[in-house]
Structure formats: structure tokens, C-alpha cells
N, C-alpha and C positions, 0 to 999 in steps of 0.2 A: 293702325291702318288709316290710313288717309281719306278723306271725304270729299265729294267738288268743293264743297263751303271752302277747301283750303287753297281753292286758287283762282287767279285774278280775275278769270271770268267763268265764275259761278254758272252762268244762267247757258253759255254755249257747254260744258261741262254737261251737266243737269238734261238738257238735250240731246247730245249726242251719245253719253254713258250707258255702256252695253258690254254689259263684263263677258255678256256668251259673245261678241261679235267674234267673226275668223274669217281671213283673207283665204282669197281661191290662188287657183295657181296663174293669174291673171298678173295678182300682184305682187306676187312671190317671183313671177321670172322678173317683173318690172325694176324688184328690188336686187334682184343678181345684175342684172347687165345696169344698172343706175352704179352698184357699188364697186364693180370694172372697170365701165366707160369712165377714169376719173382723169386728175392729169397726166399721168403716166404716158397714155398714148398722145397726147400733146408735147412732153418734154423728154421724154426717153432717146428721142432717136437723135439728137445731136449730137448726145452722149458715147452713145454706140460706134456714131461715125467718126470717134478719135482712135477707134480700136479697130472695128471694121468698118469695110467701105462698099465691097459687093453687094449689088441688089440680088441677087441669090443668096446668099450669106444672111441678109438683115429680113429676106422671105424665111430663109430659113428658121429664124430665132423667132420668127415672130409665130411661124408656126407650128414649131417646136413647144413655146410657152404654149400656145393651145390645145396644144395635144398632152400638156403634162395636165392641164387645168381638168381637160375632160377626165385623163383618169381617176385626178380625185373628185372630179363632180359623181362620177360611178362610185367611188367609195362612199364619199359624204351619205348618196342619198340609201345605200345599203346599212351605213350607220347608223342614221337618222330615222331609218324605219324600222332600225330593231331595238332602239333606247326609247324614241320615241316622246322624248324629255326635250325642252327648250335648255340652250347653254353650250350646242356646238361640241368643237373640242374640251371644253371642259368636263363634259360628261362622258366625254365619250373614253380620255384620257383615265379621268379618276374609275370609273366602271371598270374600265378593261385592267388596266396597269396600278396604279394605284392613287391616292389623293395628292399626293405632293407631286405628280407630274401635269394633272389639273390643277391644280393651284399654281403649277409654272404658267401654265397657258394663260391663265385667267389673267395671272400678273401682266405677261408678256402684251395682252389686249388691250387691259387697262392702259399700260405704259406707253406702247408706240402701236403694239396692233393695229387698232382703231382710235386711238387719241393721234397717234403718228398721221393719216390717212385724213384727216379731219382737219390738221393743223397745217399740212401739205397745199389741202386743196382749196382750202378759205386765203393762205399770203395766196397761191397762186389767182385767185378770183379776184385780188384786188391789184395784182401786177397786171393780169388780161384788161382790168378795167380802166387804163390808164388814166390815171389820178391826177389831175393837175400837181403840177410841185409843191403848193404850199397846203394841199391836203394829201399828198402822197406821203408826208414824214409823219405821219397817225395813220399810215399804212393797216399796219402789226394789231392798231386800235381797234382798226375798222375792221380786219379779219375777225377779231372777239369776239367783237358786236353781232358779224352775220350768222358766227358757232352761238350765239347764245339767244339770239331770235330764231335760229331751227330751233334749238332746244326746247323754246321754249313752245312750238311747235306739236312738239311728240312729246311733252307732259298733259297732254288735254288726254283723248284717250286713243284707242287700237283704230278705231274707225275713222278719225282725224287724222293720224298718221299715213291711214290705208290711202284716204281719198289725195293724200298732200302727193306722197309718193307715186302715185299714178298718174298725178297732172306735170309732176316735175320730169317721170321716167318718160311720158310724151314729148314732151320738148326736145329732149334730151334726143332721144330715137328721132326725131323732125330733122331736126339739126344737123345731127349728125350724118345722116343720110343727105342732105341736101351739101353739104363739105365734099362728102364719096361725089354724087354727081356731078357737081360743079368740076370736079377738079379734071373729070375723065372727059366733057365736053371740051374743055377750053385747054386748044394746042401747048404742046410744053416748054416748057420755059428753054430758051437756045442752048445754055450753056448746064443741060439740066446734071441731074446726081447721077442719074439713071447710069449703071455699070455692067451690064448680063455679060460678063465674061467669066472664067472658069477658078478665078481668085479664091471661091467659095471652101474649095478643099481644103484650101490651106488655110483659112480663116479658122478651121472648125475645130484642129487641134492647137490653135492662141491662145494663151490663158486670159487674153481681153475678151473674147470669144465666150469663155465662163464667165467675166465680169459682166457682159453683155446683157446676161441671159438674166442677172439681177436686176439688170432694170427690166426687165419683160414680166418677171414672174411677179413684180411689185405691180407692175401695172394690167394681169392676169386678178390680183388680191381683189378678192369680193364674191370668186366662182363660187364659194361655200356659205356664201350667206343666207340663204334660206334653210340651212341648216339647222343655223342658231334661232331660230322660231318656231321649232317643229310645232308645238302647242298651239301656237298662232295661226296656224294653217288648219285648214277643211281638209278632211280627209288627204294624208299626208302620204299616208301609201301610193297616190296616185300623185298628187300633185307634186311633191318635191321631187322627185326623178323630173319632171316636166319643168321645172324652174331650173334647177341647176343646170342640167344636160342642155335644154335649150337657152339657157340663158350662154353657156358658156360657148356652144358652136357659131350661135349670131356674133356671141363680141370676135370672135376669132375672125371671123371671114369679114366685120369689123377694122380689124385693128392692121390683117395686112395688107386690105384698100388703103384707108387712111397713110402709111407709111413710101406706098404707092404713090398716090396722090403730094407726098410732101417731094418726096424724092424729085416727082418729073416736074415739078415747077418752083426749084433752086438749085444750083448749087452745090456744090464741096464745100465751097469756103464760107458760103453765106449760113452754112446749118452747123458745121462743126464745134461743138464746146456749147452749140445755145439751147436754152429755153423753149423760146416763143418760134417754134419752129413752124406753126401753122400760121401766124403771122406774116411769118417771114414768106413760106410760099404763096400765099393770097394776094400781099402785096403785090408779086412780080404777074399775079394772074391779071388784076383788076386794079393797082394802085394801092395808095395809103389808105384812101376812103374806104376801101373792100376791106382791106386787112381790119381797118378798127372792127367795121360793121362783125367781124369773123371774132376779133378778139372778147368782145362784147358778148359777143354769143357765148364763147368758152367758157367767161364766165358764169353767166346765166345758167349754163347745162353742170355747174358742179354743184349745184343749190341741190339736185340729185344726188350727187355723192356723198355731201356733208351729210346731207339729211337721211342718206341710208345707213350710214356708221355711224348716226347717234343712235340710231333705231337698234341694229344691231348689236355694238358694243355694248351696250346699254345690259341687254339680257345676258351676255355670259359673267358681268360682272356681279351681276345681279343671284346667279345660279354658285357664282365662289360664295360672294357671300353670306347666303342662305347656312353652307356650311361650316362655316368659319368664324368666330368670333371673333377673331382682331375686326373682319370688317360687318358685321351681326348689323351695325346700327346703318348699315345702307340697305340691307334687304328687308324696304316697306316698297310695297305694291298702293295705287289706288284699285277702286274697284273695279275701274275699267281695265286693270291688269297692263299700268303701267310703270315700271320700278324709277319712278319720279327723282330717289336720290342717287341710283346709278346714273343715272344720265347727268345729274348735274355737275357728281365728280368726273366724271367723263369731259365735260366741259372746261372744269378749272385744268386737266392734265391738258387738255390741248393749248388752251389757253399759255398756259406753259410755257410749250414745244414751240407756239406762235412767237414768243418773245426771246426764242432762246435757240442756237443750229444755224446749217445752213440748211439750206433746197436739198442741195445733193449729201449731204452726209446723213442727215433723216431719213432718207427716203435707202441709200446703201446696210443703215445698221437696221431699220426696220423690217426691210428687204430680209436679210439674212436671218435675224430671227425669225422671221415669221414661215421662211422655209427648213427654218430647223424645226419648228413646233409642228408645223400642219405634215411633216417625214413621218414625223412619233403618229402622227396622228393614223396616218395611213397606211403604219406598220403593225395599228391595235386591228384593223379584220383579221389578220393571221391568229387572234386569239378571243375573237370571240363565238358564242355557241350559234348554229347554225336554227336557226329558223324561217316558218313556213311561212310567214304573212309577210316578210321583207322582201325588198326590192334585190334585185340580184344584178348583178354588174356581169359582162361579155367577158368570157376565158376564164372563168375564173377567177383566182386570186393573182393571176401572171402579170398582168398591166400593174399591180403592185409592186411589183420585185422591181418593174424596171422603172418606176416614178422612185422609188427608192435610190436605187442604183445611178439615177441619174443629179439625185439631189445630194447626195457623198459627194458625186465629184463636183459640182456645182458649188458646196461650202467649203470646198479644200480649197479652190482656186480659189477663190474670194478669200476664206482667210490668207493665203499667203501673198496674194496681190494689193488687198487692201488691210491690212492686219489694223489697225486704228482702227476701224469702225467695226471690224469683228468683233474688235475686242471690249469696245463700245457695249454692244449687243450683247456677248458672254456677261458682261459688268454688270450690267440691268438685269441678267437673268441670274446672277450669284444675288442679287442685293434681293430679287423678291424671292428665294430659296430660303433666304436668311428669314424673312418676316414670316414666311410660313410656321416655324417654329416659335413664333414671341408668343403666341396664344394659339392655341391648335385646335383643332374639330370640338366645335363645343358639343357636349354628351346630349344623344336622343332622349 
């Protein structure tokens, strides 16, 4: 067990260490719409508009990913109130189904889950912050450096964390709200994207149309985050239904202003294939000077994100390797009930992925696993025992069949339209199958 004595600053440690402390559902939603709002809805939609181009079409997708998000926010928080354990899918997986399908999850989190999500959104904070050229090539460097000062962040304790995350998820919500407003005051750009004609039909049976919906559902990943803390949370019964569910309708009605807003101030040709698409519309609003002043900001507001999925990932890895011996020697906790060396392998995997991929093929195979794991996930309420103190989700168990249903055909298209990085994805999830068996459940 680990002590404050064992870290760099002893004396804020010592101060602040509060092994009972537990965040309310204040900072539980702060952490859902922080580990959302990332780049995704920044860089998704240029992408989209190689495949489709209707603004009915790209409302659709956008609010179609909202609507799959909320159903598993409805699962999440009925899971999460009758396990009642910190570690997300991994508990919820190994409980229902068995240990080797949580120990896939766990891998899949470790690997690109949230080291994927981390290392995504630290290059993109240093591409937004446009780097002069003769410090832009320690680019990849500088990404590290900002994964390993959060890190080193949420190694102090729960309540350092709580207060970081709350002052970053502010910003973040400031910001972004003030992007939505600007962009709807100030008339649209001449030659804008904006399309409302009846294309949408036909868009919908495209299988770009499925590929689409990959980058939506990546840039949706985070709806389930307060899941993975259940422990961490005050009274959980109440407040995690209140984080998830609301975290998830803000980003939604979020994500298809923003998309709104990008559309009516550029271009077809100015957004197609790019990035920096908020960039790109701010310029044509306000000039160069707007657009940095906007870029700057983006990246300022992912210091939120980074630092929600070191928080996050952090605990389900933490929860594998509690049971597992190959990784035994990561699950130490301080007293303040932080697991100090999850997080910091957490770190070296991103660190990784920072050095290594591109933008978009990261962001496609992470994409697809992570909607293959969180499927299984949402297919374990059909078999668990029914209880009285848990939160209950609308219809039923019916908005499951059809989050189900919709995510089969969702990984069909995707494999057969981008089979490389499916199979990418499949590769990483055979190689941690593999390690699960080198040293297996170490005996109670």
C-alpha cells in the first residue's frame, strides 16, 4: 500500500487525503459530458462528408448516435446500481457472462479504449495549438508531456481529481456554448454546406452511411463513464442515472448544433477529408485571428478529456487486475483510493499510440472495438437477476434489442468497408484473449 510520503508533494497529499471522500452527481455528470465533448465532434464531420453530404442525413447520424448513447446510458445506470462495484464493463461482463469476457474488456480499455481516446486527443491539442515549425516536429513530445502532467494530476487523491475535473468540465461547457452561440448570430457563410433537400433517404441505406455512424459513436464514447466509478460516487442510486442520462442528452443536443454551426459557415470543399473543421468555419466567420483564438480554445477544452480517461481508465484496469495475476503487481491503491500504477501504465500505452498510427485509423479500430465490447455489454441485462433497489430503464428491456440490432449491422458494414482496421481491432482483441491464459485468476 502506498503512502503520501511516496510522492512528490508530500505536504498537498497529507492535506488533502480523504480515503471516505465521494463526488456527488455534480461531478459525475461534469465527468460524462468532459469524456464526450472530445475531438470527435471537432474532426468527425469532414470525414462524414466524403460519404454523405445531406444536412438531414449528418442531423440524422448525429442524432441517431444520441439516441443509441442514451440507451446504453439507461443500461449503464441499471447495471451499475445492481453490481454496484467500481470497473464498468469489466464487472459487469465477468459477473454476468464470465471472466475471460471481462478480461477482454479490460484489455480492449487498456489497449485503445481509453489509452486510444487519450492519445487522440493530446496530438490533436497540440495540432489545434499551432506550434511554430521549429517546435512543431517534438510535436508527439509535447503530446506526452501534457498525458503525463494530468497524470500526474489524478495520482494526488479522489478530491484533487474531483476539484481538477470540475474546473476543466467549466471551461469546457463555457466554450463550447459560446462556439453554438457565435456561430448562430453571425450570418452564413455564402457559399455555405447547408443541403436540406431529400438526399437523406438515400444516404441511409450507403454503407458510408454505416461507416459514418463510426465516427459518431467514437465521438458519443464517454456516455458510460460514471459508471466506471460507481464506488466513487455518493449515493449511486440516485446520482448515476443523473450523470449518465443527463450528461448524455446535453452532449446530444450539443453535438448537432455544433455540426449545424460548422456546416452554415463553409463549404463542400473547404470541410471534405479535413480535421480542423471548426477552424476552418470560424475563419470564414471572423478571419485567421478568430479561428486561432477558436483553435486555442479546442485545445484548452480537451485537458477535460485527457483528464477524464486517465481518471476513468485508470479504475477498470485497476478492477482486471485486482483478479488476475499476470497484472497483480498494478493493483496498489493509495489511501486516498487512487490506483497510482494503473494510471501510470495507462500513460506509457498512450504514450505508445502518441508515437505510433495515424488520427484516423486510431480513432476507426478503437471505434469498432469499443462498439463491439460495450454490444456484449448491453446484452449481459437480459441475464441478470432482477432487483428492487436498482434503477430501471423506460420499456423495458426493448431499447436493448434494438441498440443491439443496430450495432450487428453497424460492425458488418464497417468490417466489410474498412476490413484493415477491423481487423486491426479483432488482432488486439485475439492477442489480449491470449494473455489472459499465461497466468490466470490467481486463487482466493
Amino acid at each position: 500500500m502506498l503512502h503520501g510520503d511516496d510522492f512528490a508533494f508530500p505536504s498537498i497529499y497529507r492535506l488533502l487525503q480523504n480515503s471516505t471522500f465521494k463526488i456527488g452527481w455534480k461531478t459525475a455528470l461534469g465527468l460524462v459530458i468532459s469524456n464526450m465533448i472530445g475531438t470527435g465532434v471537432f474532426t468527425s464531420l469532414g470525414f462524414q462528408l466524403l460519404e454523405v453530404q445531406g444536412t438531414w442525413s449528418i442531423i440524422i447520424l448525429w442524432s441517431l448516435g444520441g439516441v443509441i448513447a442514451l440507451i446504453g446510458a439507461f443500461t449503464y445506470a441499471e447495471l451499475g446500481t445492481h453490481f454496484k462495484d467500481s470497473g464498468g464493463d469489466y464487472i459487469f461482463l465477468s459477473r454476468t457472462f464470465h471472466p475471460f469476457l471481462g478480461y477482454l474488456y479490460a484489455w480492449t480499455s487498456l489497449t485503445v479504449g481509453f489509452s486510444a481516446p487519450v492519445a487522440i486527443a493530446a496530438m490533436a491539442m497540440t495540432d489545434y495549438l499551432q506550434l511554430p515549425p521549429d517546435i512543431a516536429v517534438y510535436a508527439n513530445w509535447i503530446s506526452i508531456g501534457i498525458i503525463v502532467a494530468l497524470a500526474g494530476v489524478h495520482t494526488q487523491t479522489i478530491r484533487v481529481s474531483s476539484r481538477f475535473q470540475n474546473y476543466a468540465s467549466v471551461i469546457k461547457l463555457v466554450f463550447v456554448g459560446l462556439l453554438i452561440l457565435v456561430g448562430f448570430l453571425y450570418l452564413p457563410y455564402e457559399s455555405n454546406a447547408l443541403q436540406f433537400d431529400s438526399t437523406w433517404s438515400n444516404d441511409l441505406w450507403k454503407p458510408g452511411f454505416a461507416v459514418s455512424l463510426i465516427y459518431v459513436t467514437y465521438a458519443y464514447q464517454g456516455w458510460n463513464s460514471a459508471a466506471y466509478i460507481v464506488d466513487e460516487i455518493r449515493d449511486p442510486r440516485r446520482n448515476l442515472p443523473i450523470a449518465l442520462i443527463g450528461g448524455t442528452v446535453v452532449v446530444t443536443l450539443v453535438y448537432v448544433l455544433l455540426q449545424l454551426v460548422f456546416l452554415r459557415h463553409a463549404s463542400l470543399a473547404q470541410l471534405e477529408g479535413q480535421v480542423e473543421v471548426a477552424s476552418i468555419a470560424f475563419a470564414n466567420i471572423a478571419g485567421d485571428n478568430w479561428a486561432k483564438f477558436v483553435s486555442y480554445f479546442i485545445a484548452i477544452q480537451l485537458i477535460a478529456t485527457i483528464s477524464g480517461y486517465l481518471w476513468i481508465g485508470s479504475r477498470i484496469t485497476y478492477a482486471m487486475a485486482k483478479e488476475h495475476r499476470l497484472w497483480q503487481s498494478i493493483a496498489v491503491k493509495t489511501e486516498g483510493g487512487v490506483p497510482v500504477r494503473a494510471i501510470w501504465l495507462q500513460v506509457f500505452i498512450s504514450s505508445l499510440l502518441t508515437l505510433s498510427g495515424t488520427f484516423e485509423q486510431v480513432m476507426i479500430y478503437a471505434g469498432f472495438l469499443l462498439q463491439l465490447m460495450s454490444t456484449l455489454t448491453v446484452a449481459s441485462i437480459f441475464f441478470i437477476e432482477d432487483k428492487a433497489d436498482t434503477f430501471k430503464g423506460p420499456f423495458g428491456h426493448k431499447l436493448q434489442l434494438f441498440y443491439i440490432l443496430f450495432s450487428i449491422v453497424v460492425l458488418s458494414y464497417l468490417l466489410y468497408e474498412r476490413p484493415l482496421e477491423s481487423l486491426m481491432g479483432l488482432g488486439i482483441l485475439v492477442i489480449g484473449g491470449a494473455s489472459f491464459f499465461i497466468k490466470h485468476k490467481k486463487p482466493k
